[in-house]
Residue frames relative to the residue before (quaternion, step in Angstrom):
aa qw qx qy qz dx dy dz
X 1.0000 0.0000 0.0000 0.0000 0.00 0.00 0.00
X 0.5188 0.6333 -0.4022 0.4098 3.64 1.09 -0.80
X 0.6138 0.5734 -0.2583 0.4772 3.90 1.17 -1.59
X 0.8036 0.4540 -0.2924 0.2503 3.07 0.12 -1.15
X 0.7228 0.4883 -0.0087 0.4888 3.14 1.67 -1.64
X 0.1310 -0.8400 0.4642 0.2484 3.69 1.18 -0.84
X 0.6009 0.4432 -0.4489 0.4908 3.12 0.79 1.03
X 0.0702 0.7748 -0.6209 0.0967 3.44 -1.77 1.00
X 0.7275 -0.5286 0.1320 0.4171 3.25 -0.67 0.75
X 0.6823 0.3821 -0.4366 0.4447 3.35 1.00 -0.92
X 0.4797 0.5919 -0.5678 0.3116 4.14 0.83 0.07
X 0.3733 0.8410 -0.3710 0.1253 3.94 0.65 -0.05
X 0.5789 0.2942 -0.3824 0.6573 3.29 1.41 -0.83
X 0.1642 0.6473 -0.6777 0.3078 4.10 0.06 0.94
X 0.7318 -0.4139 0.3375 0.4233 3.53 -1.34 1.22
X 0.2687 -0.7198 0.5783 0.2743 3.51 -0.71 0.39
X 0.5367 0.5851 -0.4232 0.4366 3.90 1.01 0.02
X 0.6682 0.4029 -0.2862 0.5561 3.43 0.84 -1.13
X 0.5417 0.5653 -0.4532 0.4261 3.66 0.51 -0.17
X 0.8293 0.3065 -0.1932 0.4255 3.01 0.69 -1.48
X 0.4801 0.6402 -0.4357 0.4121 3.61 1.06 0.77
X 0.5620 0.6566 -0.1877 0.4667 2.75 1.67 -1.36
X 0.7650 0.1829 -0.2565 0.5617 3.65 0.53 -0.74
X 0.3586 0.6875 -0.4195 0.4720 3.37 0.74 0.48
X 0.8660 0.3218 -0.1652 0.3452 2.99 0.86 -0.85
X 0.5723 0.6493 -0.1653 0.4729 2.59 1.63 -0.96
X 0.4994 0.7073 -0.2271 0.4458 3.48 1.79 -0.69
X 0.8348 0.2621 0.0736 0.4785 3.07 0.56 -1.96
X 0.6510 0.2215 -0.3625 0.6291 3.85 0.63 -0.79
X 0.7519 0.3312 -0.3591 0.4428 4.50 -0.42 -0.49
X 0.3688 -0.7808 0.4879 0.1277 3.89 0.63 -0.43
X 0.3743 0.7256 -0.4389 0.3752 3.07 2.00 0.67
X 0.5614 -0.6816 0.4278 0.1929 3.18 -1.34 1.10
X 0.6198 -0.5865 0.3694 0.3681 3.61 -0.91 0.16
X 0.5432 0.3115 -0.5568 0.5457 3.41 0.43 0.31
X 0.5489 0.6522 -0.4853 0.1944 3.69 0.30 -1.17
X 0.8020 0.4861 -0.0796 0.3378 2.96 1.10 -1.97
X 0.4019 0.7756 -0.2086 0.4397 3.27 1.74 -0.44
X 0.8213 0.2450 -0.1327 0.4977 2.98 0.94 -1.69
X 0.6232 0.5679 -0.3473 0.4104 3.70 1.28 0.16
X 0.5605 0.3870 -0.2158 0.6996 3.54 1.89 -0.46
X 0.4057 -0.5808 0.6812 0.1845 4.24 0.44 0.12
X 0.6583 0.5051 -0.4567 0.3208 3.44 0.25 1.06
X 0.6290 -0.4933 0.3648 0.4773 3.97 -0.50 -0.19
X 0.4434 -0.5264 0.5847 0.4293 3.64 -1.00 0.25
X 0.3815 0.7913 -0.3259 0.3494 3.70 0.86 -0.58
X 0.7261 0.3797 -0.0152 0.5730 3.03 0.51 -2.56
X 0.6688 0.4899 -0.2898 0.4783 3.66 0.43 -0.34
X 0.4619 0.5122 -0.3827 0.6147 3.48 1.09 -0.01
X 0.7710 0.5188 -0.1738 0.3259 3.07 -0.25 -1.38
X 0.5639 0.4209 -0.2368 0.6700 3.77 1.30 -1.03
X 0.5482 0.6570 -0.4120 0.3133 3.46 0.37 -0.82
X 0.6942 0.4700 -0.1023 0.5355 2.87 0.64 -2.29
X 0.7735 0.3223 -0.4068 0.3638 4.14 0.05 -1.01
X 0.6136 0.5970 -0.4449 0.2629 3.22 1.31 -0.71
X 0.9098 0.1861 -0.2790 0.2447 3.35 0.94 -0.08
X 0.0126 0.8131 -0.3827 0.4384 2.83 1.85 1.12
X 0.7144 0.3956 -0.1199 0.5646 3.29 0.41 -2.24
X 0.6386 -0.5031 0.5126 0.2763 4.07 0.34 -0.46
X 0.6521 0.5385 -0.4163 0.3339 3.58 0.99 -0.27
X 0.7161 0.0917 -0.4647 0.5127 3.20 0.97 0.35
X 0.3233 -0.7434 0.5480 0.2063 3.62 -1.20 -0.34
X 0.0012 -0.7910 0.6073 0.0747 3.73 -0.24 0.48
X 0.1849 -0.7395 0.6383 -0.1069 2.84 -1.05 1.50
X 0.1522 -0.7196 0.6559 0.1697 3.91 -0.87 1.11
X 0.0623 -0.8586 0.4813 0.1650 3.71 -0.52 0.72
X 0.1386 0.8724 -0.4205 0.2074 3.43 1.51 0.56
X 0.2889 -0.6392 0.5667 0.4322 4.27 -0.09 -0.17
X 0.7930 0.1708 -0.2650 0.5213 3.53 0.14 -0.37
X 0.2291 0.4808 -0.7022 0.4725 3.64 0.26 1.88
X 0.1991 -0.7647 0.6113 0.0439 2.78 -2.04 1.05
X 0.3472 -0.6603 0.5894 0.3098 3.44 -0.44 0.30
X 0.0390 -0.8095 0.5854 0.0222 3.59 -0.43 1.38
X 0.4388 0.6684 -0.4823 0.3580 4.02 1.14 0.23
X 0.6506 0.4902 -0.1324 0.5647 3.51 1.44 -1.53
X 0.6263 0.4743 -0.4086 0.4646 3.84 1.09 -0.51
X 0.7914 0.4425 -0.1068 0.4081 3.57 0.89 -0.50
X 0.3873 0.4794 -0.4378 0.6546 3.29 1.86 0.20
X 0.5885 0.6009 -0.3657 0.3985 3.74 0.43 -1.05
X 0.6628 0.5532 -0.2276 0.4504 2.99 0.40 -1.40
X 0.9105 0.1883 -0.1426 0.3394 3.46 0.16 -1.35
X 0.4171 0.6005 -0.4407 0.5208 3.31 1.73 0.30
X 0.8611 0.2305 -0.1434 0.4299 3.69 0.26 -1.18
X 0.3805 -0.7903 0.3148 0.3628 3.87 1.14 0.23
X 0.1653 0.8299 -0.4724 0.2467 3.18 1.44 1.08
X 0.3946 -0.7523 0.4740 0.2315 3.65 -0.56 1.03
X 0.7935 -0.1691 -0.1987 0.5498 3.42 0.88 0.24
X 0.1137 0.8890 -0.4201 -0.1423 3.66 -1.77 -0.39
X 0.4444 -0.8123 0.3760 0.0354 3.09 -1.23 0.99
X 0.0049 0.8443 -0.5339 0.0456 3.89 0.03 1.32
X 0.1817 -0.6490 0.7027 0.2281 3.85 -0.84 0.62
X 0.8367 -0.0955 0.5166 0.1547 2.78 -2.37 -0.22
X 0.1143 -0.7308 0.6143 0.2747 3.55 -0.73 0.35
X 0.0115 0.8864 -0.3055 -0.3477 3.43 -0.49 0.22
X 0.7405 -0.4485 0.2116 0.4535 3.58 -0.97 -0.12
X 0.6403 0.1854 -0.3967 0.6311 3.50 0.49 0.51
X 0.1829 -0.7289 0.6066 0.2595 3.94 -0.60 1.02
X 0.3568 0.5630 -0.6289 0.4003 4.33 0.58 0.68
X 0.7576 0.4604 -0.3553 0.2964 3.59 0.90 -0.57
X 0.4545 0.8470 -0.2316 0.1496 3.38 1.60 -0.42
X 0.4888 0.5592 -0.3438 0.5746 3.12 1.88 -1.04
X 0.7641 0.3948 -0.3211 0.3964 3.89 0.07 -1.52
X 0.7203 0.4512 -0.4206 0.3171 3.65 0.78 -0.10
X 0.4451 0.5571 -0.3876 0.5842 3.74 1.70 -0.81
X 0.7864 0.2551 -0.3835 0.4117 3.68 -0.43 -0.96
X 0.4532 0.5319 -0.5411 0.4679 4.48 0.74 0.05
X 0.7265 0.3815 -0.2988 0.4872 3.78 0.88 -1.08
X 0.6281 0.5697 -0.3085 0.4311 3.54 0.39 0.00
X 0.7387 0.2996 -0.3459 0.4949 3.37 1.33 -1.05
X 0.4090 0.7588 -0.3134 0.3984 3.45 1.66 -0.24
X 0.9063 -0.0864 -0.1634 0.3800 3.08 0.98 -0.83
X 0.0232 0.4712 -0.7628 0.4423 3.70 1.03 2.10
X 0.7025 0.3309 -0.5611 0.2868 3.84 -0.59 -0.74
X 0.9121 0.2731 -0.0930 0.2913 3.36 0.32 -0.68
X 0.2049 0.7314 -0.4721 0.4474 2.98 1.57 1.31
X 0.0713 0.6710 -0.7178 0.1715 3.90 -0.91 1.26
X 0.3422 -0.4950 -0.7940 0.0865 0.50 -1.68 2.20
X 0.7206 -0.3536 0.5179 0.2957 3.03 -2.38 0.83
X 0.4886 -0.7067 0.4463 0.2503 3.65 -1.07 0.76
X 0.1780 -0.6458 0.6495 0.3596 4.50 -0.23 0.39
X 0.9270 -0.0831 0.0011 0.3658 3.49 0.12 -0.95
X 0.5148 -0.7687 0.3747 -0.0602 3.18 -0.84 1.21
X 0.0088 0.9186 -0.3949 0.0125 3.79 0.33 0.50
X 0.0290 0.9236 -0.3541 0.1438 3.35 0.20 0.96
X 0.4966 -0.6281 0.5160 0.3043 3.54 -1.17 1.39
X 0.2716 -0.6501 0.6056 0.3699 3.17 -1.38 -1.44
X 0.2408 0.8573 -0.4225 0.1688 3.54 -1.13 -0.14
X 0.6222 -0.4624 0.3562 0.5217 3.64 -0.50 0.25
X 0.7886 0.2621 -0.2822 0.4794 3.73 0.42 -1.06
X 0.6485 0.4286 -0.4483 0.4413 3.36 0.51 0.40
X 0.4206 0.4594 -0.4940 0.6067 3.58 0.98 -0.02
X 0.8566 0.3475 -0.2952 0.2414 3.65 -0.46 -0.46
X 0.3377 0.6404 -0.3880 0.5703 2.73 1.86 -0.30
X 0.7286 0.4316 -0.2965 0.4416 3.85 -0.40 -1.74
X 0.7383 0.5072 -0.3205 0.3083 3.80 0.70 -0.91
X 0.5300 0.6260 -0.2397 0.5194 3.70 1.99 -0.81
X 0.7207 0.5371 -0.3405 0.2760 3.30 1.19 -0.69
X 0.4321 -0.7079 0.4773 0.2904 3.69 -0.82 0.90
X 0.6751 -0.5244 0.3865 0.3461 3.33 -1.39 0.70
X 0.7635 0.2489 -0.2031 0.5603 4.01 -0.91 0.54
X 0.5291 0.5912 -0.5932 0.1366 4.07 0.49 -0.27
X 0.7299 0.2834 -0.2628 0.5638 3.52 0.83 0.86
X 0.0816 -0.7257 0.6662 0.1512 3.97 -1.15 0.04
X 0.8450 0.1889 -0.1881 0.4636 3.38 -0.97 1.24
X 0.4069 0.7714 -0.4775 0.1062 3.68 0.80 -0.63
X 0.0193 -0.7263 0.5983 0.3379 3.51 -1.35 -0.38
X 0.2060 -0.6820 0.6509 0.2622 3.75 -1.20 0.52
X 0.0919 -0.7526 0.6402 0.1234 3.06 -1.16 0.75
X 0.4657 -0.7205 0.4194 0.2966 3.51 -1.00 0.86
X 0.0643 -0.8870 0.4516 0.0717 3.84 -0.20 0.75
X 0.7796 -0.1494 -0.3635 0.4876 3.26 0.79 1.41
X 0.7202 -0.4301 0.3280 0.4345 3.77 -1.43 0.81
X 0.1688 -0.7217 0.6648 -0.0938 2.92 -1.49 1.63
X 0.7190 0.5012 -0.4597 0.1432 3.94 0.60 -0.66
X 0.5493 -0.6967 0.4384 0.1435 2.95 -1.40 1.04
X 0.2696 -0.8667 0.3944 0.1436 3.27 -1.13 1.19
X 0.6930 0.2440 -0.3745 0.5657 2.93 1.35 0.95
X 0.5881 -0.6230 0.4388 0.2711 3.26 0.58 0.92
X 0.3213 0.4774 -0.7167 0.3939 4.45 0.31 -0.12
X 0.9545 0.1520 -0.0473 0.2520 3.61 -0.68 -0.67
X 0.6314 -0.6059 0.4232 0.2347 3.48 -1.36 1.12
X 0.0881 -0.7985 0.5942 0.0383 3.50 1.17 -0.10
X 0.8685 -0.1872 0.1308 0.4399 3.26 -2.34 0.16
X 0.7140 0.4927 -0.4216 0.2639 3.69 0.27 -1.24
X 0.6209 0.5704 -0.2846 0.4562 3.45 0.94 -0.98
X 0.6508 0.5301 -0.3278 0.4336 3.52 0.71 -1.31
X 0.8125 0.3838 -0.2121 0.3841 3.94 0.52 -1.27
X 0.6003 0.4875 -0.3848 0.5039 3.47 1.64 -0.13
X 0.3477 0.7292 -0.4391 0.3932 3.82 1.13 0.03
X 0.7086 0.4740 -0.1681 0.4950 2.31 0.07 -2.51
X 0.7809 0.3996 -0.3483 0.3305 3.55 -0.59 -1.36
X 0.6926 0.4246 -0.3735 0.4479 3.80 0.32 -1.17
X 0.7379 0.3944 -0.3616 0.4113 4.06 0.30 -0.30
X 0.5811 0.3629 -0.3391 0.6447 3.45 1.41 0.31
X 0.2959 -0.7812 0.5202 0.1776 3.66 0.59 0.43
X 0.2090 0.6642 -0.5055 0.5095 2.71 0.45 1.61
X 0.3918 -0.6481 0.6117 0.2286 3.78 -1.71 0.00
X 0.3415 -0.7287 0.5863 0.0930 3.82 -1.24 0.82
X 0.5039 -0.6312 0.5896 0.0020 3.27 -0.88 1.45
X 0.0757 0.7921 -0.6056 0.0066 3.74 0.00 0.55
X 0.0785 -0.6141 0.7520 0.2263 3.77 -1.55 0.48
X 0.6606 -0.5292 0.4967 0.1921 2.43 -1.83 1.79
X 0.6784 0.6343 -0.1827 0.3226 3.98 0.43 -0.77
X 0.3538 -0.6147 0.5946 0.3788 3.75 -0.95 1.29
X 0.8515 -0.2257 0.3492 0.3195 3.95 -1.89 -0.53
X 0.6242 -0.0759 0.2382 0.7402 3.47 0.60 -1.61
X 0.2852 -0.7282 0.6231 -0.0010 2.38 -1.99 1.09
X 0.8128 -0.4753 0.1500 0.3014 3.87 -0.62 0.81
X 0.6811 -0.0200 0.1487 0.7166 2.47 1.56 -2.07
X 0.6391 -0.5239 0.3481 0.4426 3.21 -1.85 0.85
X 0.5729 0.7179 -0.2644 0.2942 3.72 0.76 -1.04
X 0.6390 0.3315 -0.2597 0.6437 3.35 1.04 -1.09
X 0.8687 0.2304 -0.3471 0.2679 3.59 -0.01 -0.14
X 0.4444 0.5540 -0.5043 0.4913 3.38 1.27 1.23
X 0.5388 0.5909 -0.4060 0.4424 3.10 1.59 -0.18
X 0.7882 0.4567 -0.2021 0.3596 2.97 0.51 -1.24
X 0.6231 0.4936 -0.3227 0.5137 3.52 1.22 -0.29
X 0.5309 0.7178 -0.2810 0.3522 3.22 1.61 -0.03
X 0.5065 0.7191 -0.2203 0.4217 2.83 1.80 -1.54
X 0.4985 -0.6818 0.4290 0.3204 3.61 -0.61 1.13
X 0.7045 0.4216 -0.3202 0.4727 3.88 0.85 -1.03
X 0.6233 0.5993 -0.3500 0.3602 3.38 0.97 -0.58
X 0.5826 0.6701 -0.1185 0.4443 3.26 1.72 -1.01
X 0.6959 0.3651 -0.0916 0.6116 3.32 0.97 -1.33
X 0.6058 0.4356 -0.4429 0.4971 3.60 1.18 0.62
X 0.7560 0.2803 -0.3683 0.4628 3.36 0.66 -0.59
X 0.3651 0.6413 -0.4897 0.4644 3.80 1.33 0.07
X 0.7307 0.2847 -0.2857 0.5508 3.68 0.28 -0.73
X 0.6321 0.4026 -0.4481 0.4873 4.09 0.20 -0.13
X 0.6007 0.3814 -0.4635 0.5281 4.11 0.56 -0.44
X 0.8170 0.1611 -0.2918 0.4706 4.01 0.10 -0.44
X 0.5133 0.5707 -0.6175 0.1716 3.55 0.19 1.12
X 0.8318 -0.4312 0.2744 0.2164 3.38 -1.60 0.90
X 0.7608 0.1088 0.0395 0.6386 3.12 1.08 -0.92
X 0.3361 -0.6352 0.6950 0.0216 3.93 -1.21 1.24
X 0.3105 0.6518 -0.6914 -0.0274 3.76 -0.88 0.64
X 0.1943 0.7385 -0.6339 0.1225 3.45 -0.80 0.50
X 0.3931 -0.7193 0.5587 0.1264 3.50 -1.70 0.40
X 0.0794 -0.8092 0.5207 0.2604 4.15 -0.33 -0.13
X 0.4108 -0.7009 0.5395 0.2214 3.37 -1.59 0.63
X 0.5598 -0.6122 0.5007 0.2473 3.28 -0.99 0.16
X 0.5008 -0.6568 0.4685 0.3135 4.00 -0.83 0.72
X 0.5128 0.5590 -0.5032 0.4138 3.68 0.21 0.68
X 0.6997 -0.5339 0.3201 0.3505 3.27 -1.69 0.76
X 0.6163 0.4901 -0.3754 0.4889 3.64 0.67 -0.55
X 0.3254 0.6963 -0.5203 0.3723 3.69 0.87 0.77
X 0.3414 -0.8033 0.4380 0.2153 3.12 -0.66 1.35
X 0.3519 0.6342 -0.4780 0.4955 3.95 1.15 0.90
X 0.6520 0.3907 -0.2929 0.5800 3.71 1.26 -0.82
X 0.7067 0.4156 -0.4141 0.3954 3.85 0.54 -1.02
X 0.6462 0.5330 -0.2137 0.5027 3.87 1.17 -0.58
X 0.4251 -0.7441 0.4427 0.2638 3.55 1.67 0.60
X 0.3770 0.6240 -0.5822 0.3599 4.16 0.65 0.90
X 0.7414 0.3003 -0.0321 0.5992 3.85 0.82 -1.18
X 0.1096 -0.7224 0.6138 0.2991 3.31 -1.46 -0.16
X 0.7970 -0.3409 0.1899 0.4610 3.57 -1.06 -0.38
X 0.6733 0.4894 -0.2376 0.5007 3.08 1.13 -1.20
X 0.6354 0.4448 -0.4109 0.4792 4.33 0.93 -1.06
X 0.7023 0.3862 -0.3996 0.4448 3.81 0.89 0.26
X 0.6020 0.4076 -0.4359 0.5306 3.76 1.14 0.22
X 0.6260 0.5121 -0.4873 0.3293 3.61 1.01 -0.02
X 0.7443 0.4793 -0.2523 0.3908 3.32 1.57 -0.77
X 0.4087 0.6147 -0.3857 0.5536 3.24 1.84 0.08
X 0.6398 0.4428 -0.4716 0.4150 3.95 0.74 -0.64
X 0.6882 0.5003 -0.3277 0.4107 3.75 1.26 -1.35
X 0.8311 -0.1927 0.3859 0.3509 3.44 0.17 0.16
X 0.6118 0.5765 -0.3436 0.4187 4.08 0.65 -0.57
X 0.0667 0.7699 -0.6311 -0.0674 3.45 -0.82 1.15
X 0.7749 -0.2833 -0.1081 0.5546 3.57 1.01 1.33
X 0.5766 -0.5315 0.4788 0.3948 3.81 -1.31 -0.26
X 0.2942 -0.5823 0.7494 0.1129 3.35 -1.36 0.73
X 0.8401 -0.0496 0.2204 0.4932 4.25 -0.78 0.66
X 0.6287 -0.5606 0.2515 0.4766 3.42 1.19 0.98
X 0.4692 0.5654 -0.4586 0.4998 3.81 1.20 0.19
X 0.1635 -0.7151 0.6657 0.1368 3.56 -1.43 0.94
X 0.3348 -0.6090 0.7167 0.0578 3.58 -1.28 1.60
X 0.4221 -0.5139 0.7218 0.1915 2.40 -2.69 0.16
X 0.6906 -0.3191 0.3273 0.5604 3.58 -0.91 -0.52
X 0.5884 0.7030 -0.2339 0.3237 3.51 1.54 -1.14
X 0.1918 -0.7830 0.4133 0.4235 3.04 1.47 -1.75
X 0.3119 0.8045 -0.3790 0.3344 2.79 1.68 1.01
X 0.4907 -0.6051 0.5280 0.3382 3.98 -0.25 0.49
X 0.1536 -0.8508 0.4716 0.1735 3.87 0.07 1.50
X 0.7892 0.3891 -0.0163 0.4748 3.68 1.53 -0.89
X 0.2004 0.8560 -0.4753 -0.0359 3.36 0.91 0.92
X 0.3940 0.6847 -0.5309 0.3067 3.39 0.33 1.16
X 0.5283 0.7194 -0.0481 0.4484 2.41 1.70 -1.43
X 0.6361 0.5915 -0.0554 0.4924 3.11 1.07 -1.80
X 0.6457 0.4809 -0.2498 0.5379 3.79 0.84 -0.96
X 0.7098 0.5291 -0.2264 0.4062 3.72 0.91 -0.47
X 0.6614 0.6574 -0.0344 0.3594 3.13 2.02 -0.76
X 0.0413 -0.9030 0.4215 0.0722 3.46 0.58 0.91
X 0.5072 0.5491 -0.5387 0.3886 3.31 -1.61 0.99
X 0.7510 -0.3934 0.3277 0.4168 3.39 -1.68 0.26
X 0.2742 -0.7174 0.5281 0.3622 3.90 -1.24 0.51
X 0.7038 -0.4971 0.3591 0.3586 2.94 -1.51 0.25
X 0.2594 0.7504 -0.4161 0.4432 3.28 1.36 -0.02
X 0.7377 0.3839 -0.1674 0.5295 3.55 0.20 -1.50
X 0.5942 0.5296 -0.4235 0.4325 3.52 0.28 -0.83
X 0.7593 0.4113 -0.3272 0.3838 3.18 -0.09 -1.57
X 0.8482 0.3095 -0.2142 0.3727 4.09 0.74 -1.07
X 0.2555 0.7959 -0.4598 0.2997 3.22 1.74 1.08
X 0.5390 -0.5550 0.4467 0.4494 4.00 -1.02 0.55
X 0.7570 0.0761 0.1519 0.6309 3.80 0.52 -1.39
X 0.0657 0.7294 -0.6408 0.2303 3.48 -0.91 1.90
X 0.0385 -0.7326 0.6778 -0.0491 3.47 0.46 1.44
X 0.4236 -0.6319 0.6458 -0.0652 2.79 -2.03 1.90
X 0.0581 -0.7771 0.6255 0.0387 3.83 -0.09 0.43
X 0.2324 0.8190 -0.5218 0.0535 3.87 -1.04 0.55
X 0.1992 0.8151 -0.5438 -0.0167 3.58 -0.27 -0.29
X 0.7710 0.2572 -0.4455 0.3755 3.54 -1.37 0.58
X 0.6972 -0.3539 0.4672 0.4127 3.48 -1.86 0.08
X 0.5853 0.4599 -0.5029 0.4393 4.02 -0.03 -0.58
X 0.8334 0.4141 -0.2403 0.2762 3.49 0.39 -0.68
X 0.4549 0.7798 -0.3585 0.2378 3.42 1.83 -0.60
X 0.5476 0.5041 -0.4479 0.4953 3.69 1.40 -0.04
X 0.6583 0.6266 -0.1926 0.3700 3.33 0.03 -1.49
X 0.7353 0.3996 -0.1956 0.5114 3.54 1.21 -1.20
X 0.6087 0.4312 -0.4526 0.4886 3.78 1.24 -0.68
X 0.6292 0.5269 -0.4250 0.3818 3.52 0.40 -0.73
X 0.5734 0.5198 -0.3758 0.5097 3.69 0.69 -1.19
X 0.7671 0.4061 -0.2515 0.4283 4.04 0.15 -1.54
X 0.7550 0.3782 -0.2870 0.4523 3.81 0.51 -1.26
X 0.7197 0.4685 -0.2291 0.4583 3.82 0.55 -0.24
X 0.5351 -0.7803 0.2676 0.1823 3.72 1.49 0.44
X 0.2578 0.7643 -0.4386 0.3963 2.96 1.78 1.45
X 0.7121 0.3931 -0.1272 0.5677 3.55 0.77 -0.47
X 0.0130 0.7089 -0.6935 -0.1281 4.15 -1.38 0.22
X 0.7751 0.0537 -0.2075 0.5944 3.24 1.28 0.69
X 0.1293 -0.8024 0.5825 0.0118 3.50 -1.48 1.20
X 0.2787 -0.7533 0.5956 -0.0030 3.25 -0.79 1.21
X 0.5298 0.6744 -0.4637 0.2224 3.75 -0.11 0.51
X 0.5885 -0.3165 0.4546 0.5889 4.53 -1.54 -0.18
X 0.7265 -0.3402 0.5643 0.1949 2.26 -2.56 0.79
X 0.7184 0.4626 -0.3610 0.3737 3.77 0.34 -0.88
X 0.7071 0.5179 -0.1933 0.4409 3.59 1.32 -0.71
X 0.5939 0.4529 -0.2831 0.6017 3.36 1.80 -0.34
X 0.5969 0.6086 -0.3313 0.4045 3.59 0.72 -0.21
X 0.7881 0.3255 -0.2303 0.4689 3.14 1.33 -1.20
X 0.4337 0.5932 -0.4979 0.4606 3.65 1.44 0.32
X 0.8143 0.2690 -0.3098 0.4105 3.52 0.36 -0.71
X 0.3964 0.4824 -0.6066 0.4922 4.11 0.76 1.24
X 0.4270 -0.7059 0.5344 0.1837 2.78 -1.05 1.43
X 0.1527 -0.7871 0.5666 0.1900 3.37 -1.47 0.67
């Protein structure tokens, strides 16, 4: 074995790096076991630990889970203890970043199932990543639930399933029942939408979305490909005006600053649904996000105490914690 392997006990005071490659290797590419290696390197199963452990301390080796529904729980727990977020959730980037949205909203529906206690009532945005989200979810991850919609979603040109579609998902795979507002996003005038929030049924809907248990919702980013412009609420230009004032996207149809500071309160008066007010002093407000368009919108949403839980890629947690 000495021939075969060039190594013998008296080779110990050998480089202790190349050693520790050596059982490195022997670890990971042969799948030999620690005594195994011990007795082929004349060292202790002990010492082999120990290289083990610096070898990947120091970085020479790397273990990588490449499952899609792996998490990166080092970056879930900086999060946590950087932004006092009570819990969080980071995937994998993967190698095609088209897949990023379908893999954040798989973690998200991954974990509503397995949120305790089980949510009674449920309040919910809308949006591409929430559509995919509601679509990831398995049948029964709930029994009895209600979703309640927690701010106007109908669409005025129909291209898109908007809120209604999103909260009947959710609700019908939790056998459960969906809460619908009657009510597009923004309204023209301030008038019609004091009316309408006036309306008693309209009332006793968003009454029951400000005091539900659980907040899930997603935010968009201030750029034309905002789904407030594809859903005919905004146009191109009422998002470059709010992009000049300071808006680095909408939280619940509500445009922020970096500040979280409501940048258009005219704007704002036209806007139906729960305020951000409520959000922010909710028990459990799960933040869903994924891609680079959003990496503003999401620090502002995370660093400014909009969220007590974030669900989003490695590439999008990485750039919250660089300081700006």
């Amino acid at each position: 074995m000495r021939l075969l392997l060039g190594w013998s006990s008296e080779e110990d005071a050998v480089d202790d790096e190349l050693l520790m490659v050596r059982v490195a290797e022997l670890s990971y590419d042969e799948n030999k076991t620690q005594d195994e290696i011990g007795a082929l390197l004349g060292i202790s199963r002990w010492k082999v630990g120990r290289l083990l452990t610096q070898a990947r301390e120091l970085g020479i080796v790397r273990i990588e889970i490449v499952h899609p529904r792996a998490r990166r729980l080092g970056l879930e727990r900086t999060l946590v203890e950087r932004f006092g977020l009570t819990d969080a959730v980071v995937v994998p980037a993967p190698d095609d970043p088209a897949a990023v949205l379908e893999r954040v909203a798989r973690a998200a529906a991954d974990m509503l199932t397995a949120l305790r206690p089980v949510p009674r009532i449920l309040a919910v945005s809308w949006g591409r990543t929430l559509t995919a989200l509601a679509e990831a979810l398995p049948d029964g991850w709930a029994h009895g639930i209600t979703v309640v919609q927690a701010n106007g979603g109908v669409s005025l040109n129909r291209r898109s399933g908007g809120a209604a579609s999103v909260a009947v998902t959710i609700a019908q795979r939790g056998a459960g029942q969906a809460v619908l507002l009657p009510s597009p996003a923004i309204l023209e005038r301030v008038e019609t939408k004091q009316a309408i929030e006036a309306d008693r049924t309209v009332a006793a809907i968003l009454e029951q979305a400000a005091h539900a248990d659980t907040f899930l919702f997603t935010a968009g980013p201030c750029d034309p490909a905002s789904a407030h412009v594809e859903n005919g609420y905004l146009t191109a230009s009422d998002i470059a005006e709010l992009a000049r004032r300071g808006a680095v996207g909408d939280l619940l149809g509500r445009y922020i600053d970096a500040d979280g500071n409501i940048v258009d309160p005219q704007l704002d008066a036209r806007t139906v649904g729960v305020g951000l007010d409520r959000v922010r002093s909710a028990s459990r407000a799960v933040f869903v996000t994924a891609g680079d368009a959003k990496h503003d919108i999401a620090r502002t949403v995370v660093s400014n105490g909009l969220c007590s839980v974030l669900v989003t890629d490695e590439s999008t947690a990485r750039a919250l914690l660089e300081e700006k």
